[in-house]
PDB file of N, CA, C and O in Angstrom, chain B, residues numbered from 101:
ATOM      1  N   UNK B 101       0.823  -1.200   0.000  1.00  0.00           N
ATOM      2  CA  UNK B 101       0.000   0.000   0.000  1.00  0.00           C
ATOM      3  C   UNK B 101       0.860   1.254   0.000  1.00  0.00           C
ATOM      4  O   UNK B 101       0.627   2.232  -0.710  1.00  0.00           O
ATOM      5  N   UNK B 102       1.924   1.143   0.895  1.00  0.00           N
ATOM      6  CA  UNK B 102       2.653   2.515   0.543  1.00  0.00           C
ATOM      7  C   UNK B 102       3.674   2.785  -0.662  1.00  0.00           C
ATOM      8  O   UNK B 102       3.977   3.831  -1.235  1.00  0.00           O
ATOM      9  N   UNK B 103       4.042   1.623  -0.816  1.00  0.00           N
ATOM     10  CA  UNK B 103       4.950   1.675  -2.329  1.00  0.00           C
ATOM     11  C   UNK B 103       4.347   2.950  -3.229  1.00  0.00           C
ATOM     12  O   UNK B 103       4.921   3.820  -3.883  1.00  0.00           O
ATOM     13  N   UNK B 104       2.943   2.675  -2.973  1.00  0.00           N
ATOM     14  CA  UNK B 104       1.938   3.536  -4.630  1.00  0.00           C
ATOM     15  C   UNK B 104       1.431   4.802  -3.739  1.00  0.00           C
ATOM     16  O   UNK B 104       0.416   5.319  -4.205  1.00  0.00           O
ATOM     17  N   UNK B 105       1.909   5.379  -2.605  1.00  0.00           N
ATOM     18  CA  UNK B 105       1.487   6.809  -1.824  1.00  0.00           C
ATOM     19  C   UNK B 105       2.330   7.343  -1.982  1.00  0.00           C
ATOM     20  O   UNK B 105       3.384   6.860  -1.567  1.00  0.00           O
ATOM     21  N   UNK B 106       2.345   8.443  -2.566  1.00  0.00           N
ATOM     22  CA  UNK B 106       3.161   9.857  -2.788  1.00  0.00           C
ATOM     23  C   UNK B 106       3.151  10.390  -2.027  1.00  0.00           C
ATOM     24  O   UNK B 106       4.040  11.227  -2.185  1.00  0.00           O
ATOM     25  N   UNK B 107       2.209  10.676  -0.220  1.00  0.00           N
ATOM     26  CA  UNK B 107       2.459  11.921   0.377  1.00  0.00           C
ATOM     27  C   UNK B 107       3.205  10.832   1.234  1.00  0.00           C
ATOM     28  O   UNK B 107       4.173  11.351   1.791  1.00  0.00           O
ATOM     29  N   UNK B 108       3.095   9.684   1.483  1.00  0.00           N
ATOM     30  CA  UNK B 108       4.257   8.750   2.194  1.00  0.00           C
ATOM     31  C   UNK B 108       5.306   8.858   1.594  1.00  0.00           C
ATOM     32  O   UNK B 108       6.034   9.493   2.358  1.00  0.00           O
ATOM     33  N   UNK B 109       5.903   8.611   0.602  1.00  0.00           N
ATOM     34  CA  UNK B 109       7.080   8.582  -0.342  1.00  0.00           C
ATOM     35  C   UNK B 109       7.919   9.887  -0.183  1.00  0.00           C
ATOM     36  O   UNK B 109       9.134  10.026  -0.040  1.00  0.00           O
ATOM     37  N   UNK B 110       6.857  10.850  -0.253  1.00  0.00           N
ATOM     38  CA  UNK B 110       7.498  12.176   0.138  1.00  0.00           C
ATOM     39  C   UNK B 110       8.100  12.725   0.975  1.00  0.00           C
ATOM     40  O   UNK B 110       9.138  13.385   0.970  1.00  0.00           O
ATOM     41  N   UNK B 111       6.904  12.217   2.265  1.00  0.00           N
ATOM     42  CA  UNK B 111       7.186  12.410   3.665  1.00  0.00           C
ATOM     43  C   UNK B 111       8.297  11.614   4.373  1.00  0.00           C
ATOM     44  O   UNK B 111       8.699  11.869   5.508  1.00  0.00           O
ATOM     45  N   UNK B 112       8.759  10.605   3.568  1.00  0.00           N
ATOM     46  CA  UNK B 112      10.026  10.001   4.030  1.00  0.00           C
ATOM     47  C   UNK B 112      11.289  10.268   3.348  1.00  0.00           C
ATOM     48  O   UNK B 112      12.329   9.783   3.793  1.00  0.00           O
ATOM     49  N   UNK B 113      11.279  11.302   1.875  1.00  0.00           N
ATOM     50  CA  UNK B 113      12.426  11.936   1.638  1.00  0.00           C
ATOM     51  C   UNK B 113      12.538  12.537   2.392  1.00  0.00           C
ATOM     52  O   UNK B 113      13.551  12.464   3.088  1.00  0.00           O
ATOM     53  N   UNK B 114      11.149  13.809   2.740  1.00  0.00           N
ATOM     54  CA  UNK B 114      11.947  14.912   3.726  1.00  0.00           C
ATOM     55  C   UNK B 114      12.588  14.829   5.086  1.00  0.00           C
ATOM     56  O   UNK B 114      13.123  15.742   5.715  1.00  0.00           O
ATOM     57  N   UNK B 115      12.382  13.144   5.538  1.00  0.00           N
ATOM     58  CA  UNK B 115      12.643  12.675   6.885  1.00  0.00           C
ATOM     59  C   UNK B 115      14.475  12.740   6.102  1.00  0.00           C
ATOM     60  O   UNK B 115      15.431  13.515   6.128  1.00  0.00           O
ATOM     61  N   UNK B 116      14.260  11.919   5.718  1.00  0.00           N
ATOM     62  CA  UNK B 116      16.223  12.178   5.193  1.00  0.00           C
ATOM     63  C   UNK B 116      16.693  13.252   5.281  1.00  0.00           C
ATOM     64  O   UNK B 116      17.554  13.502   6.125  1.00  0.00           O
ATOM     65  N   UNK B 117      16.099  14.414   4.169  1.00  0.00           N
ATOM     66  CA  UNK B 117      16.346  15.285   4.416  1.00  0.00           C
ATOM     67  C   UNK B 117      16.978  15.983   5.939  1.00  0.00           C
ATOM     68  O   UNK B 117      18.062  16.484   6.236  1.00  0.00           O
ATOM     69  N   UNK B 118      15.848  15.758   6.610  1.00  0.00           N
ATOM     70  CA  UNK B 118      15.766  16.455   7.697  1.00  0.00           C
ATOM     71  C   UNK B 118      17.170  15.841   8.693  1.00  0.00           C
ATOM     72  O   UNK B 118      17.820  16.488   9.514  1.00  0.00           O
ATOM     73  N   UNK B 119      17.330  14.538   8.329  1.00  0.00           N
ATOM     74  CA  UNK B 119      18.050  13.879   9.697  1.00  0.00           C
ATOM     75  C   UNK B 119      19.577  14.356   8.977  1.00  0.00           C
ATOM     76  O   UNK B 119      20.513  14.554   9.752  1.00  0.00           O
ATOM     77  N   UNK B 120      19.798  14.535   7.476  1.00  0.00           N
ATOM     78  CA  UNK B 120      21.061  14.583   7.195  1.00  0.00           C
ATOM     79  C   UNK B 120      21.352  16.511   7.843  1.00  0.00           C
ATOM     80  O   UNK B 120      22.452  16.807   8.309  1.00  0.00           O
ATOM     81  N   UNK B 121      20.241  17.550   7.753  1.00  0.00           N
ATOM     82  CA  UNK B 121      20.303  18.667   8.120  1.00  0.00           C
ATOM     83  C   UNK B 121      20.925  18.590   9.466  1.00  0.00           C
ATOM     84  O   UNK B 121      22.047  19.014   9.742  1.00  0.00           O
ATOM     85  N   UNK B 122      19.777  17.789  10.591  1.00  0.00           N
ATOM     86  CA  UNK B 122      20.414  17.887  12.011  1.00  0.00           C
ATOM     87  C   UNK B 122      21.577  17.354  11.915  1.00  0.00           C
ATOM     88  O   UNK B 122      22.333  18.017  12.625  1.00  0.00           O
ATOM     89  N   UNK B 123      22.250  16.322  11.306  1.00  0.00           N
ATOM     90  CA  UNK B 123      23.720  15.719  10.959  1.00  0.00           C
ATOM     91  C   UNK B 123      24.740  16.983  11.170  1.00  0.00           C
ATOM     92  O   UNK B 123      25.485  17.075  12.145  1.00  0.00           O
ATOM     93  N   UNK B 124      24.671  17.846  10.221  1.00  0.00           N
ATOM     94  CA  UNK B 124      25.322  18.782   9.612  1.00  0.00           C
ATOM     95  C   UNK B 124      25.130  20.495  10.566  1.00  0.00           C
ATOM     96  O   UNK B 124      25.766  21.546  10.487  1.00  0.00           O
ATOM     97  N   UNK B 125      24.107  20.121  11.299  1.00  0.00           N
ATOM     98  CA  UNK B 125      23.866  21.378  12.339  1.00  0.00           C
ATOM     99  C   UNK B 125      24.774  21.095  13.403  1.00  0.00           C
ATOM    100  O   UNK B 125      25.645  21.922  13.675  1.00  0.00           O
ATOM    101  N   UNK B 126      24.671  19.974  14.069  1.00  0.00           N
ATOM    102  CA  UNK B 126      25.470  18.732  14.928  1.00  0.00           C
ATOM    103  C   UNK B 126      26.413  19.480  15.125  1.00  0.00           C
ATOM    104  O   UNK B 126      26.684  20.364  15.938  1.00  0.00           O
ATOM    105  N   UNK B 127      27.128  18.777  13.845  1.00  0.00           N
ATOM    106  CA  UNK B 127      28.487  18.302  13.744  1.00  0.00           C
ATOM    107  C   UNK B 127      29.448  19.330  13.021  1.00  0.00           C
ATOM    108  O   UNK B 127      30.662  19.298  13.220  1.00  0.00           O
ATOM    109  N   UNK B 128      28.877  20.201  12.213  1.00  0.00           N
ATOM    110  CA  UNK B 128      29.575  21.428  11.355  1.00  0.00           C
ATOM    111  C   UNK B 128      29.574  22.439  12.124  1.00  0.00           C
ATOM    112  O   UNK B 128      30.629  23.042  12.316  1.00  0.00           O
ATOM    113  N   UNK B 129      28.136  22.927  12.858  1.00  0.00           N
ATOM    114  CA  UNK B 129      27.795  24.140  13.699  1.00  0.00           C
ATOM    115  C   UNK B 129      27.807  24.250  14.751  1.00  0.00           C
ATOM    116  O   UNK B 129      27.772  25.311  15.373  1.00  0.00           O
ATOM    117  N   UNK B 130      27.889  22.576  15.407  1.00  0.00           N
ATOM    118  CA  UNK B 130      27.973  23.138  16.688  1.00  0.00           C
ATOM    119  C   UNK B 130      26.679  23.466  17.101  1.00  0.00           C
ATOM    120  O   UNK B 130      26.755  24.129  18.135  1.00  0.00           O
ATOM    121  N   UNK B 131      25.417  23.275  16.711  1.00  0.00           N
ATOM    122  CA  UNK B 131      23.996  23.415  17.340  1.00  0.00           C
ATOM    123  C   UNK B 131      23.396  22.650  17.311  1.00  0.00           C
ATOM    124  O   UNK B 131      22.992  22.085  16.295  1.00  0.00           O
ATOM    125  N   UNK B 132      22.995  22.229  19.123  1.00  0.00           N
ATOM    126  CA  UNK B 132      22.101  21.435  19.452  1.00  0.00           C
ATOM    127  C   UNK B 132      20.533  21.399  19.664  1.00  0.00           C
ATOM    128  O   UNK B 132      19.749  20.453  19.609  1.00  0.00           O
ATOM    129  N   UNK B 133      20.332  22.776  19.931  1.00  0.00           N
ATOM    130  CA  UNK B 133      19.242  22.822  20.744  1.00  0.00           C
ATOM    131  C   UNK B 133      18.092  22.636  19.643  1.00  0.00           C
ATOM    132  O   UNK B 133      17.434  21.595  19.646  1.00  0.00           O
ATOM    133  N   UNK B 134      17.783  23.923  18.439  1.00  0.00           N
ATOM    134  CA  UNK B 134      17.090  23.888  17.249  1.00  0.00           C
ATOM    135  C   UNK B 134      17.033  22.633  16.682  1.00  0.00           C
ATOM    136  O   UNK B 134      16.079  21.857  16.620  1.00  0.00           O
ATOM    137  N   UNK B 135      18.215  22.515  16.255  1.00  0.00           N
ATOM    138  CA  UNK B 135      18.952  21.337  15.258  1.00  0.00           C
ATOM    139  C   UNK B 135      17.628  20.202  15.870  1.00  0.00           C
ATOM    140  O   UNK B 135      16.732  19.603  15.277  1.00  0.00           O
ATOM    141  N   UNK B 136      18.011  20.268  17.246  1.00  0.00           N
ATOM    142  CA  UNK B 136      16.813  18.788  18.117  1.00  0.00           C
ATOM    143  C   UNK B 136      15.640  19.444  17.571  1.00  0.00           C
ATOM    144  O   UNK B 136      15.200  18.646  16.743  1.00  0.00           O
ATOM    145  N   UNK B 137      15.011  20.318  17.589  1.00  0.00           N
ATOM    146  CA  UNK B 137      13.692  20.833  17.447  1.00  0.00           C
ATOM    147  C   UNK B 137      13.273  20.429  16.407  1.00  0.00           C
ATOM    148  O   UNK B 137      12.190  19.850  16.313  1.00  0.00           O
ATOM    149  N   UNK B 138      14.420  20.767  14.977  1.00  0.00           N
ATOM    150  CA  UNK B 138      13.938  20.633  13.588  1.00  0.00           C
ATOM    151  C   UNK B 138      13.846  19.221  13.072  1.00  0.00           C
ATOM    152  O   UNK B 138      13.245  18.995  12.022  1.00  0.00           O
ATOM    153  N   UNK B 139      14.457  18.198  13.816  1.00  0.00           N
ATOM    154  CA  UNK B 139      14.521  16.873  13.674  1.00  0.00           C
ATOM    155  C   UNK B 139      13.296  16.658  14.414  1.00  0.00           C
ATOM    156  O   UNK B 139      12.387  16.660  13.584  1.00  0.00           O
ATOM    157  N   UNK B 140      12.864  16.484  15.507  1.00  0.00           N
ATOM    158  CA  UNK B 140      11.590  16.015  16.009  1.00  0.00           C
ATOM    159  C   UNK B 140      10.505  16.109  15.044  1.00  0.00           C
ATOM    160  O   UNK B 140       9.937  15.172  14.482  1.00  0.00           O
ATOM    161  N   UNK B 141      10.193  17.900  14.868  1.00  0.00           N
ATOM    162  CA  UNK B 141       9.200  18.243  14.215  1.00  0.00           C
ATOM    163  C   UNK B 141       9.171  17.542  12.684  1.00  0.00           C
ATOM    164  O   UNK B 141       8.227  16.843  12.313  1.00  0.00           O
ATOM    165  N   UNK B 142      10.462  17.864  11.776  1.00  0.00           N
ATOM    166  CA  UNK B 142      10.617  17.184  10.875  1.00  0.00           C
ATOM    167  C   UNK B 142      10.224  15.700  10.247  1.00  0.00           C
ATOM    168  O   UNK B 142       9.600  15.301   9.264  1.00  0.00           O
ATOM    169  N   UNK B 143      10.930  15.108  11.353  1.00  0.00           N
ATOM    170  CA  UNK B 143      10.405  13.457  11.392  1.00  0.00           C
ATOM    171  C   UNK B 143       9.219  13.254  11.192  1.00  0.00           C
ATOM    172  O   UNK B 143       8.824  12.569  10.249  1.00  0.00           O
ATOM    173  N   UNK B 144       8.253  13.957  12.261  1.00  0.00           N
ATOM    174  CA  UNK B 144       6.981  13.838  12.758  1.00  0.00           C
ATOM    175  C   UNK B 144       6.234  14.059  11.679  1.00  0.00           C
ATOM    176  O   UNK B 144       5.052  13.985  12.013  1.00  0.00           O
ATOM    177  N   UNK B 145       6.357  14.304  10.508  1.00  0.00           N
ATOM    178  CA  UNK B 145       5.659  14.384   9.524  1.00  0.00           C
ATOM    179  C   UNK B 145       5.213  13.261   9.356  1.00  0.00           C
ATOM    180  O   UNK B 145       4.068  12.874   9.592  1.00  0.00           O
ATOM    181  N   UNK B 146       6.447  12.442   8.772  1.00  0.00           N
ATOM    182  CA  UNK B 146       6.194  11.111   7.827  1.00  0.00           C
ATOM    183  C   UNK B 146       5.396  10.403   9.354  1.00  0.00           C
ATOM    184  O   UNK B 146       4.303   9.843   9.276  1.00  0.00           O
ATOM    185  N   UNK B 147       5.928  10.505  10.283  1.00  0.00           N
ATOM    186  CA  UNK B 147       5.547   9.242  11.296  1.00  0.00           C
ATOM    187  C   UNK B 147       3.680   9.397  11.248  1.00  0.00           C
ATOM    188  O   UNK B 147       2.917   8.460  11.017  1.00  0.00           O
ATOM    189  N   UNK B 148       3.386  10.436  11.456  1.00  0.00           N
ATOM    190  CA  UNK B 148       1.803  11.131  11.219  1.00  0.00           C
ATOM    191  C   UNK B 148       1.266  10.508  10.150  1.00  0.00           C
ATOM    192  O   UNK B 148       0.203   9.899  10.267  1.00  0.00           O
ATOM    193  N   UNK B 149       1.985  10.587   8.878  1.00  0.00           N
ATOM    194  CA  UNK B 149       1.221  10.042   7.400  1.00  0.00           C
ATOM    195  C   UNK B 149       1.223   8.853   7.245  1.00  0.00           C
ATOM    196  O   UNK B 149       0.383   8.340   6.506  1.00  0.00           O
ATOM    197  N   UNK B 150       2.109   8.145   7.859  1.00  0.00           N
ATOM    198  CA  UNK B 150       2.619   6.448   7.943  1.00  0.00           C
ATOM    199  C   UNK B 150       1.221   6.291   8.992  1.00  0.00           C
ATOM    200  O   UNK B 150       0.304   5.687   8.435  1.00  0.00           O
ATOM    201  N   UNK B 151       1.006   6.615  10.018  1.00  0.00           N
ATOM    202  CA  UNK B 151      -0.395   6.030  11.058  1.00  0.00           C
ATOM    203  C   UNK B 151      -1.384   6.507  10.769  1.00  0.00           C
ATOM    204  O   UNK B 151      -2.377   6.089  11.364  1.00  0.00           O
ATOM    205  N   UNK B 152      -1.591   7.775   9.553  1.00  0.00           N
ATOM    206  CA  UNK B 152      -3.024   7.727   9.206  1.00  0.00           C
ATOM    207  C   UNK B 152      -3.594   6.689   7.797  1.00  0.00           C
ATOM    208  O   UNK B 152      -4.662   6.610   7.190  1.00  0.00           O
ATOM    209  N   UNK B 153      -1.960   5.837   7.660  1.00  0.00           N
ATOM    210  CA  UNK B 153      -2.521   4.980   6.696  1.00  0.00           C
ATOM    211  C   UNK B 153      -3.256   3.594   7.486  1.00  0.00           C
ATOM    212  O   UNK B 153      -3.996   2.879   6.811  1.00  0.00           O
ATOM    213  N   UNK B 154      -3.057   3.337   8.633  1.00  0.00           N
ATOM    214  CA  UNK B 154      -3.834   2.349   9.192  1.00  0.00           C
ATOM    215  C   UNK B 154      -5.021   3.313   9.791  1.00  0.00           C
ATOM    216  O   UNK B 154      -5.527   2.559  10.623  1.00  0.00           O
ATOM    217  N   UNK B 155      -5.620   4.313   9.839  1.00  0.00           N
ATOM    218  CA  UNK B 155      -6.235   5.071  10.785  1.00  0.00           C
ATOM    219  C   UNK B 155      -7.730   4.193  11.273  1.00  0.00           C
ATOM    220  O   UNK B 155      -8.265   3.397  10.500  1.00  0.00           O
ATOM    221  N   UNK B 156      -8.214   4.452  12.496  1.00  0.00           N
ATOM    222  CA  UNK B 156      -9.132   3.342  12.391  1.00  0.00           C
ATOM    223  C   UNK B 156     -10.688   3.982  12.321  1.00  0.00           C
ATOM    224  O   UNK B 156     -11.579   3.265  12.777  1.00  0.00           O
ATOM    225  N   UNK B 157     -11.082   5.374  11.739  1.00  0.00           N
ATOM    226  CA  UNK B 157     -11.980   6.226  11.231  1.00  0.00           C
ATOM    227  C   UNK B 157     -11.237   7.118  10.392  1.00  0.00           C
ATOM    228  O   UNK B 157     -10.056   7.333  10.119  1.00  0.00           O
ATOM    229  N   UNK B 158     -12.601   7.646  10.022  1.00  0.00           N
ATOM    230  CA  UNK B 158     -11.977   8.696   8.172  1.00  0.00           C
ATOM    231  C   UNK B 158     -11.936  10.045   9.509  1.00  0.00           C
ATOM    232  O   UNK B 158     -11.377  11.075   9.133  1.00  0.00           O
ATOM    233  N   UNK B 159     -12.365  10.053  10.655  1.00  0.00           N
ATOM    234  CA  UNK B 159     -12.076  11.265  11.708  1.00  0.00           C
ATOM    235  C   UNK B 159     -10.505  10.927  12.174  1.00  0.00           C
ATOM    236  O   UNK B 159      -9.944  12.006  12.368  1.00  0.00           O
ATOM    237  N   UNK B 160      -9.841  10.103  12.356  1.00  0.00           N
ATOM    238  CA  UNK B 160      -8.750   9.178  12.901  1.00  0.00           C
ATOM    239  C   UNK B 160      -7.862   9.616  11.866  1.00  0.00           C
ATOM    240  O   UNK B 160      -6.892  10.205  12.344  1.00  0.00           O
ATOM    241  N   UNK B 161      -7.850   9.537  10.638  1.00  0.00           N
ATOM    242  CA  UNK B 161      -7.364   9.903   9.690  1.00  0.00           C
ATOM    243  C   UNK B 161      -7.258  11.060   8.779  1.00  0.00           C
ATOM    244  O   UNK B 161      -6.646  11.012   7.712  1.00  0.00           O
ATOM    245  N   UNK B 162      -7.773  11.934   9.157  1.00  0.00           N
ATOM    246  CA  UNK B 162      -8.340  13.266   9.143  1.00  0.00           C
ATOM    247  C   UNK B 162      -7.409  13.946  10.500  1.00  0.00           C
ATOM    248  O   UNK B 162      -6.597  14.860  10.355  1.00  0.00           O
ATOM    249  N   UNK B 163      -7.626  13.498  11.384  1.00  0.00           N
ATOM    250  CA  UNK B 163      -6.319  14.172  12.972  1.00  0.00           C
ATOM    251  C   UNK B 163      -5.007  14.089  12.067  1.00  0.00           C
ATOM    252  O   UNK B 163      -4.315  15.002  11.615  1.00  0.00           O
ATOM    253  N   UNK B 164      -4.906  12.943  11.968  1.00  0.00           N
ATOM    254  CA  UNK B 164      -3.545  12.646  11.514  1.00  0.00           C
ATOM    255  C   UNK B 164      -2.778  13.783  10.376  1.00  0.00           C
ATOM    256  O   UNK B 164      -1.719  14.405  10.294  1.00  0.00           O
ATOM    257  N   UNK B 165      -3.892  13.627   9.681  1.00  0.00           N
ATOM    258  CA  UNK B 165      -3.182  14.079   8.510  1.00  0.00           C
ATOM    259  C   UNK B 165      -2.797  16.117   8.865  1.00  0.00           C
ATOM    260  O   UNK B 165      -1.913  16.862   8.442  1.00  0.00           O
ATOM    261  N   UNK B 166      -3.853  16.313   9.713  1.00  0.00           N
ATOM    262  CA  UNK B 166      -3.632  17.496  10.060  1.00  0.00           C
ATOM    263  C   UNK B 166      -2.680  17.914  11.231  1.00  0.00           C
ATOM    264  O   UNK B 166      -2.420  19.079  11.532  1.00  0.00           O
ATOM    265  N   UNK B 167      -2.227  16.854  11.810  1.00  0.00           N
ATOM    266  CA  UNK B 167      -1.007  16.799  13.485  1.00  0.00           C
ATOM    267  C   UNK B 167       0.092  16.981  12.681  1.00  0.00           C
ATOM    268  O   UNK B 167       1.040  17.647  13.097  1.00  0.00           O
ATOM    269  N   UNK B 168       0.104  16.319  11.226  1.00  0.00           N
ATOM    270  CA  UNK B 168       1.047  16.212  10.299  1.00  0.00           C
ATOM    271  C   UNK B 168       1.297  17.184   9.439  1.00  0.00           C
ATOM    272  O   UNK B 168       2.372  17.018   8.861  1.00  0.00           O
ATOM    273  N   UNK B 169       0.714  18.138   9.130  1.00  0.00           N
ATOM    274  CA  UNK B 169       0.379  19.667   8.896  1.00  0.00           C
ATOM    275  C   UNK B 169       1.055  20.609   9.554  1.00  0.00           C
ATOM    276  O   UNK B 169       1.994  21.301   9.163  1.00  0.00           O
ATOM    277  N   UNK B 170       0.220  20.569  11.122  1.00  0.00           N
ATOM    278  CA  UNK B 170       1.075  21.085  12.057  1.00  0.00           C
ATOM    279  C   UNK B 170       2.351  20.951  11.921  1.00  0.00           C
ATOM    280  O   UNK B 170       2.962  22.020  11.946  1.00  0.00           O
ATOM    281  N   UNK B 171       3.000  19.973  11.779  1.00  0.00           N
ATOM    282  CA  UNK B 171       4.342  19.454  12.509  1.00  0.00           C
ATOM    283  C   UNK B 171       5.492  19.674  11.384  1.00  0.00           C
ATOM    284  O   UNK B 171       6.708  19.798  11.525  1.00  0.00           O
ATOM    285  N   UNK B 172       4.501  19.679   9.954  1.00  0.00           N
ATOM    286  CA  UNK B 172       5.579  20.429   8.515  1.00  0.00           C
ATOM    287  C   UNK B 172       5.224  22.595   8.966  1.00  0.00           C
ATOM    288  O   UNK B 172       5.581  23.421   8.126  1.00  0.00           O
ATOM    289  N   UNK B 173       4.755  22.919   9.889  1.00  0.00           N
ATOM    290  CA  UNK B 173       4.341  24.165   9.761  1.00  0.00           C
ATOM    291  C   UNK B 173       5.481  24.255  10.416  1.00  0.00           C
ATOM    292  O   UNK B 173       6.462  24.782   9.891  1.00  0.00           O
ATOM    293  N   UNK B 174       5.514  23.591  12.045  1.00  0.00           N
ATOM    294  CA  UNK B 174       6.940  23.891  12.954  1.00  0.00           C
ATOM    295  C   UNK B 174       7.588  23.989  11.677  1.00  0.00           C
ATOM    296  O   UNK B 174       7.533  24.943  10.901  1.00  0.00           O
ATOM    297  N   UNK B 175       8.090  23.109  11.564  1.00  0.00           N
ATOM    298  CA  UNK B 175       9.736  23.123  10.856  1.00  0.00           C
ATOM    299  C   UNK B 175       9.758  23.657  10.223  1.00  0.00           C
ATOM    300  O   UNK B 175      10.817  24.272  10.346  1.00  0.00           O
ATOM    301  N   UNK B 176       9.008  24.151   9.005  1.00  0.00           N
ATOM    302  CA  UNK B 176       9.026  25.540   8.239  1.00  0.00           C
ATOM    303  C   UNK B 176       9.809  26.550   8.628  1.00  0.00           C
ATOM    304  O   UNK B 176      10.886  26.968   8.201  1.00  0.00           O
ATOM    305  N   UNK B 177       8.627  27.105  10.105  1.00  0.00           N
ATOM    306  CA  UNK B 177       8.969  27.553  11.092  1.00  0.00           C
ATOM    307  C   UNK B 177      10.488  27.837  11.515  1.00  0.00           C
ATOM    308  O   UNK B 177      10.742  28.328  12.615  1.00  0.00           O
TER     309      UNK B 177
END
């Protein structure tokens, strides 16, 4: 089922994305504190879109997709 989802597929480049960023905040800059922030929030995308694919109501799945909203707004942010 997720092979053929694009906002899954997506949401787990930008998890790369995100973990090679905190990598490079780490370890180049010297910053911890954000760096942690932008990785949590970051992650939290895909993890959100990955559990509203089992969701167990179209309301269940509907939270999700919007906690997951939220959590690409942080990191924007």
């Amino acid at each position: 089922m997720t092979h053929d989802n694009i906002l899954y597929e997506l949401s787990k480049k930008f998890a790369l994305r995100v973990i090679k960023l905190y990598s490079f905040l780490c370890n180049e800059r010297k910053e911890f504190v954000m760096s942690k922030q932008v990785y949590r929030s970051g992650t939290s995308v895909g993890a959100n879109i990955a559990e509203s694919i089992n969701a167990q109501s179209r309301a269940d799945f509907v939270n999700k997709l919007c906690i997951s909203l939220k959590e690409a707004t942080e990191t924007k942010y």
